[in-house]
Structure formats: C-alpha cells, structure tokens
C-alpha positions in Angstrom: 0.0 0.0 0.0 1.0 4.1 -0.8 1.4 6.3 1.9 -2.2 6.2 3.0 -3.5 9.8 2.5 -6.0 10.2 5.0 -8.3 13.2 5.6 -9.9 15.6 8.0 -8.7 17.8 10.4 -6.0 17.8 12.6 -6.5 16.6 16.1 -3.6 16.3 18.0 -6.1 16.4 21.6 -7.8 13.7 20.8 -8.1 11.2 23.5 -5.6 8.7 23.0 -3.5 5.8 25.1 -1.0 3.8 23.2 -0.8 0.0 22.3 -0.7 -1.7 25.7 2.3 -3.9 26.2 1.5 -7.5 24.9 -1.4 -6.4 23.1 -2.3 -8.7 19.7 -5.5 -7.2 18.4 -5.8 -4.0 16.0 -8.0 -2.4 18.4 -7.5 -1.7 21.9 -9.8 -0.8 25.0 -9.4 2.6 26.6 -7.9 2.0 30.4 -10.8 4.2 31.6 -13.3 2.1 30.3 -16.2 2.6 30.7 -15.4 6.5 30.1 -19.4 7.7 30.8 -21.2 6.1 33.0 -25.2 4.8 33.2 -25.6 7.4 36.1 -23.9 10.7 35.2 -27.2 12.8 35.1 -29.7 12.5 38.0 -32.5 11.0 36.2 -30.0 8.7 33.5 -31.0 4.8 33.7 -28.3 4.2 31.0 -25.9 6.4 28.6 -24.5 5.1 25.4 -24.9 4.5 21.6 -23.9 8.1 21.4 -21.9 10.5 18.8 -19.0 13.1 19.6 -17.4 14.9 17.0 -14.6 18.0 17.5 -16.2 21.1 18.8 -14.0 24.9 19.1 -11.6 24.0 21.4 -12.5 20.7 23.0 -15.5 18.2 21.7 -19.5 18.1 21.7 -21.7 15.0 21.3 -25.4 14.3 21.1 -26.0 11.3 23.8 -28.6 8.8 23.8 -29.6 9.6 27.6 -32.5 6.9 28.6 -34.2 8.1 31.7 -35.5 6.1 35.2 -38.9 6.4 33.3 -36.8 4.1 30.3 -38.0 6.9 27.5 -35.1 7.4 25.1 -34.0 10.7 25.0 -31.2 12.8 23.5 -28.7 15.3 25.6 -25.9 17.7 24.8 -22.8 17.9 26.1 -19.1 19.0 25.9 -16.0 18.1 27.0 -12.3 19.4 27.2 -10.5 15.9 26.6 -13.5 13.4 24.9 -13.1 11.5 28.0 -14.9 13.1 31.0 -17.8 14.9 30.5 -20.5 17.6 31.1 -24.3 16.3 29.8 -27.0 18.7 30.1 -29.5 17.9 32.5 -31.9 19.4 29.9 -33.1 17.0 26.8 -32.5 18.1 23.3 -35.1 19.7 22.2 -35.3 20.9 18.2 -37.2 23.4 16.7 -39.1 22.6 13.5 -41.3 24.2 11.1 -43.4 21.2 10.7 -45.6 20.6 14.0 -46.5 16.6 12.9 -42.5 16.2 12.3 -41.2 17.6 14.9 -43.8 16.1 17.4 -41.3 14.8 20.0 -41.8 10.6 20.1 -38.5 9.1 20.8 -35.1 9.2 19.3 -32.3 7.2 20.0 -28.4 5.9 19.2 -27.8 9.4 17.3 -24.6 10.5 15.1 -23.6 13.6 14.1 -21.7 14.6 10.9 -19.8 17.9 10.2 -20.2 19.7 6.4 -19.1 23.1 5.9 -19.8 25.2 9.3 -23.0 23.2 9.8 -23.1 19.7 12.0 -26.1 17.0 10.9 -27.0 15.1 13.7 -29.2 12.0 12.5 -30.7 10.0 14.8 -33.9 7.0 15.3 -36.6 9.1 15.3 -40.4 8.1 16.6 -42.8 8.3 13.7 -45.4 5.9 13.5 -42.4 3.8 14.2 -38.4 4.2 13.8 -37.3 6.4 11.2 -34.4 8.5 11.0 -34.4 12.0 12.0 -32.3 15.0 10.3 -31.3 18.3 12.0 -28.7 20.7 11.8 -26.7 22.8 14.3 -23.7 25.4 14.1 -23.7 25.8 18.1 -24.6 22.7 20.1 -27.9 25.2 20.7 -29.8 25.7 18.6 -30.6 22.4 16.3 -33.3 22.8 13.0 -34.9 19.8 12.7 -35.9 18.9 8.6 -37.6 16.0 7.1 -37.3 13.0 8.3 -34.9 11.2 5.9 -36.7 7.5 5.1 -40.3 6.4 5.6 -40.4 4.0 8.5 -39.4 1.8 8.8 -35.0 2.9 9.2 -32.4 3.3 11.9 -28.4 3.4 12.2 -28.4 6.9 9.9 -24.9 7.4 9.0 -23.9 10.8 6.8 -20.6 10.8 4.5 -18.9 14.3 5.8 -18.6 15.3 1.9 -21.3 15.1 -0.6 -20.8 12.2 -3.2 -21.7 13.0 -6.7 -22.9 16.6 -5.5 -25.6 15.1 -3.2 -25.7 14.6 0.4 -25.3 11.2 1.0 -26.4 8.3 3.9 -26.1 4.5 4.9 -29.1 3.0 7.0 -30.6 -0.3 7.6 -34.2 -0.4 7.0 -36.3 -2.5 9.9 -38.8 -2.9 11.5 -41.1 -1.9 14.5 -39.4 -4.2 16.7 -35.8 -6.0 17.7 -34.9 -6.4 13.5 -34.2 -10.1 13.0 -32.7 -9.2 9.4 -30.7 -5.8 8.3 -28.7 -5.1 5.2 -26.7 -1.7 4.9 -27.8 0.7 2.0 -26.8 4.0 0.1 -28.6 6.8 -0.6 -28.4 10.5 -1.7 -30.6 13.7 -1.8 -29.5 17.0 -3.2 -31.2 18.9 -0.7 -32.0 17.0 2.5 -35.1 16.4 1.3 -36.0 13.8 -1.1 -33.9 10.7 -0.9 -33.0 8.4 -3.8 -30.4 6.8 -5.6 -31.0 3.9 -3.2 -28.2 1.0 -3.7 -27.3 -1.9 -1.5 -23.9 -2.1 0.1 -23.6 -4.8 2.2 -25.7 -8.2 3.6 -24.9 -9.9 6.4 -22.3 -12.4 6.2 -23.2 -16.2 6.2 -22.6 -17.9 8.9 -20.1 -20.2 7.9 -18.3 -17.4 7.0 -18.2 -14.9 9.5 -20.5 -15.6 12.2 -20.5 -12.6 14.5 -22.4 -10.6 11.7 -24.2 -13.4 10.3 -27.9 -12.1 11.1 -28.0 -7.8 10.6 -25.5 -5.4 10.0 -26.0 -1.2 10.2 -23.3 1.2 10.0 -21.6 2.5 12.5 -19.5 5.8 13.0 -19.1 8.9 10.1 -16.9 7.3 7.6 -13.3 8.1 7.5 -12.3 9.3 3.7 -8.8 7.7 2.9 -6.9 7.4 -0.2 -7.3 3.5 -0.3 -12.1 4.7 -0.1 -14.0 5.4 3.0 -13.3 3.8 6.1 -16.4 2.4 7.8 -16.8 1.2 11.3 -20.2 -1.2 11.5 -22.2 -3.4 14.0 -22.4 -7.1 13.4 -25.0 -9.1 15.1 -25.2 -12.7 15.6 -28.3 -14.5 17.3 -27.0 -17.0 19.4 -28.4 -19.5 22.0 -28.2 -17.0 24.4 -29.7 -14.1 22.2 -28.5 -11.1 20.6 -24.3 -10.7 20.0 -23.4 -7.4 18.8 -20.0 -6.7 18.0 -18.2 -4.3 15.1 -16.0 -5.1 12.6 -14.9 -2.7 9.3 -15.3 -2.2 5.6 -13.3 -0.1 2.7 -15.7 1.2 1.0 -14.8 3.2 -3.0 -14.6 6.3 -3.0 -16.8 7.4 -5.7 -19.0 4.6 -5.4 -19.3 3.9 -2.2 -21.9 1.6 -1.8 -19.2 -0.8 -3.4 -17.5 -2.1 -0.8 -14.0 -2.9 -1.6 -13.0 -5.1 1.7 -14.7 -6.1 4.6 -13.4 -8.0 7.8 -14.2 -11.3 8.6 -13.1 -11.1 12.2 -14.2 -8.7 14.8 -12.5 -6.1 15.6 -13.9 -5.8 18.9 -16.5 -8.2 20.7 -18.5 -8.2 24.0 -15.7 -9.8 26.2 -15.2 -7.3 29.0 -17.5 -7.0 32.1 -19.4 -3.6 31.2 -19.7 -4.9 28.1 -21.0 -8.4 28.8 -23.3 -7.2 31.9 -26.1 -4.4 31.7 -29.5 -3.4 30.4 -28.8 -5.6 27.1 -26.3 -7.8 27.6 -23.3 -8.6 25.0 -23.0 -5.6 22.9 -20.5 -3.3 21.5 -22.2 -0.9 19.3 -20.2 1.9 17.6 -21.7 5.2 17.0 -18.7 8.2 16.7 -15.0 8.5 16.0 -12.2 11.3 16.7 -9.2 10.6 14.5 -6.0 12.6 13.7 -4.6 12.1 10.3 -0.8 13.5 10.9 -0.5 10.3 13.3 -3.2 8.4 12.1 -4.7 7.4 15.2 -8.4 6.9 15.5 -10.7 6.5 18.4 -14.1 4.9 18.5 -17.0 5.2 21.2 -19.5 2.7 21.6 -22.1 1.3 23.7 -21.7 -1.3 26.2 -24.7 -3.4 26.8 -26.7 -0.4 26.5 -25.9 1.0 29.3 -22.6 3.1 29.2 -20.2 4.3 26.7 -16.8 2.8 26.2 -13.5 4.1 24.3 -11.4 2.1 22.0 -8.3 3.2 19.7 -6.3 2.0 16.7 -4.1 3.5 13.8 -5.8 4.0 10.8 -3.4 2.2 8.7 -3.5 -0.6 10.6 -7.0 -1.5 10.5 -7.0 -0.6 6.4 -4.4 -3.3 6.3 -5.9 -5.5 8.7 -9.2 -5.4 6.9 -7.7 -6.0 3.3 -5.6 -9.3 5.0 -8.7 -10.6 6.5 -11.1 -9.2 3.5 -13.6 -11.8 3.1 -14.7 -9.9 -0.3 
C-alpha cells in the first residue's frame, strides 16, 4: 500500500492511550473504560450509543440519555478531553417548522456529521415507528430539525462528511417496529435534504459459515473516515445465538466514488462483547459503535461505543493498521 492519504482535520487532543504492552489485536480498550457512565445525570437509567465529534476548542456530542422512566432521550454535552464529560441535564429539544414532524416521540443511538460550518445530527426518530431524523446545528444550541430522511421503517443513519456525486449522501438499515431479526446496509443521496434516492445496497450480512458474528444484521456505525485506499467504515455485526443477541463491530473499505461498493470487509471482529461492562447491563453482550475522533498527521483513531446499552466505552487503533488488517482478513 502508498502512503495512505488520509483526511480531515487535525487533532492532535484527541483522547488517545497507546498500544498496551503484549497487546495482539488492532483495536484496543481505553484503560478508563467505561469512560461515561449509566448514572452521570440524576434521572440517567443508561448512557450510550452516542456520537462526539470535535467542537472549538475541545469536543460536543449528542447522547442517547434513557431516563429512570426508560424513554429514550437525546442530551448535549461537551468536554475538554473526549473523555470526561458535562451532559445537560436538559433534553434536546429541536425546533421545527413542521408541528407533525417535529412532534417529539422518541429518538435514539444518534450520530452527528460535520459539512461546511454546519453539523447534521441524524438520529432513530419516533414516527409511527423508527425512522431517521435529520437536523442541523452550528452551536450545540440551537438544532433545526428537517424532514425525516426515510419512511419507516429505518435506523443506524450514518452521513458521509462530503457530498458524493454533488448530493448529500447516507447509509441506514431499513427494519422494522421491533428488535430487527434481518438488516442489510444501503446507500442513498438527496440533493437537498429532502427527497432521498439513488438507493443501492452495500452490504448483507455475512453467512454464517463465513463470518458468524455478523451473520444475522449489520448497520453502519460511526461517520466514515475518507482515505486514499475509499472510506473507512466502522459497522455493528450481530449474531443471534443460544443465548440471544451478540453485537460486535468489525470494518469495511468502501470506494470512494462509489461507495456503496465495498471494496474489503473483515471477517473477524474487531472488537466483541468480552469485558464486564460490556457483557453485563441493560442488554447484555453488545459493542455498538456510534462516533469516531481521528487525527490524520498520526493516524490514530478513536471509537465510542455502547456497552450493553448502558454506558459508553472508548477504543483506539491507527488508521493504517486497521486498512491493512481489513484488506488481510477481506472476506470480499
């Protein structure tokens, strides 16, 4: 492989531990693990499945905050380091020009995408089922709510941070009104935010002689990282085992042009349920990846994701690496 060109801006205080003696994998655990906890607002029941991006001089993030009444609700917050931070007490709440869309349901497992000087957050939105909400922000304030993107029934809304082909463009799994026993990734654009088409598939899941631990649904994960090689995408794997549900996240390359052709895609995990926090809590056995910080001087690249959804959990990698890793164990 070139010298992997890889882009964005640069983050040189982005949380970050290095490679822990002894340590195999591609991916490694953040030492402060779980980094938010289920209880760090007075009426939180569980905090995770959440998205952070970089924000002036530190980091924002729109977190999936379910309350002791177990509605799912959205929060701001900010931090200095991307480790330990300061959620608003306050929900989310978006302002909307349409009274039936922005009639507050539920939303949940948000991400957030920066284009221009404007930051998308998509999120699961409640409209006559799951859907996925758009909205837009420029201060962590004030958020616009549009359209929703997709009739229901969608989730895992995932933005590229460029338009493709002069469009806006977004991965999502379509559903159903319940805990989806199927789930294939697909592509769409819209030249305004509006009107979606240009539907393709991307990816099924695997079979499970193949790759078990996404052998029943995938959905996309964090924003996609664009790299000279294509986009590098982060995604949740789920296998349906005889103990139940198995989430875990693996990654894809994805072309650049084209990118609902993917171009690899691991056939190990990259990182599983395995750790206590991760194994133990509201929904046992899932790692579920929603946001990534990345620096592309050094490469390094952080992911948060939920644990068990119930708190939020940190893992790092280089860039490079996982490309690498991904085209080795490609099982395209």
């Amino acid at each position: 492989m070139e010298k992997l060109i890889i882009q964005g801006q640069p983050l040189p205080n982005m949380p970050w531990e290095e490679r822990p003696e002894g340590e195999r994998n591609v991916m490694w655990r953040c030492s402060k693990n779980p980094i938010i906890p289920r209880d760090l607002l007075p009426m939180s029941n569980s905090i995770f499945n959440s998205a952070v991006v970089p924000f002036g001089n530190g980091f924002a993030g729109v977190f999936r905050c379910d309350d002791t009444n177990r509605r799912m609700v959205l929060h701001v917050g900010f931090s200095d380091n991307g480790t330990d931070w300061h959620i608003n007490e306050e929900p989310l709440h978006f302002q909307c020009d349409d009274e039936e869309i922005g009639k507050w349901v539920y939303g949940y497992d948000p991400r957030v995408c920066r284009i221009g000087d404007k930051y998308y957050v998509t999120w699961c939105n409640g409209y006559y089922g799951p859907t996925i909400g758009v909205a837009w922000t420029k201060d962590f304030k004030t958020f616009h709510q549009l359209e929703n993107a997709f009739l229901p029934y969608n989730r895992n809304g995932v933005m590229f941070p460029k338009k493709i082909n002069g469009n806006f463009a977004m991965l999502s799994r379509p559903s159903d009104t319940g805990h989806t026993p199927f789930g294939d990734i697909f592509y769409s654009e819209s030249p305004d935010l509006v009107y979606w088409g240009r539907h393709r598939h991307v990816m099924s899941p695997a079979a499970f002689e193949v790759s078990a631990w996404q052998c029943m649904k995938i959905g996309a994960g964090p924003i996609p990282i664009e790299t000279s090689e294509g986009w590098l995408l982060f995604y949740h794997g789920v296998l349906h085992s005889c103990n139940g549900y198995v989430y875990s996240f693996g990654s894809a390359l994805l072309d650049l042009e084209q990118p609902w052709k993917p171009i690899y895609r691991s056939g190990p995990y990259l990182i599983s349920p395995q750790k206590p926090y991760e194994l133990t809590g509201d929904v046992p056995n899932v790692c579920f990846p929603c946001a990534e910080l990345h620096d592309p001087a050094t490469g390094r690249v952080a992911v948060y994701y939920g644990c068990a959804d119930t708190v939020t959990g940190l893992a790092f990698g280089y860039i490079p690496e996982i490309i690498e890793w991904t085209r080795k164990y490609s099982i395209i």
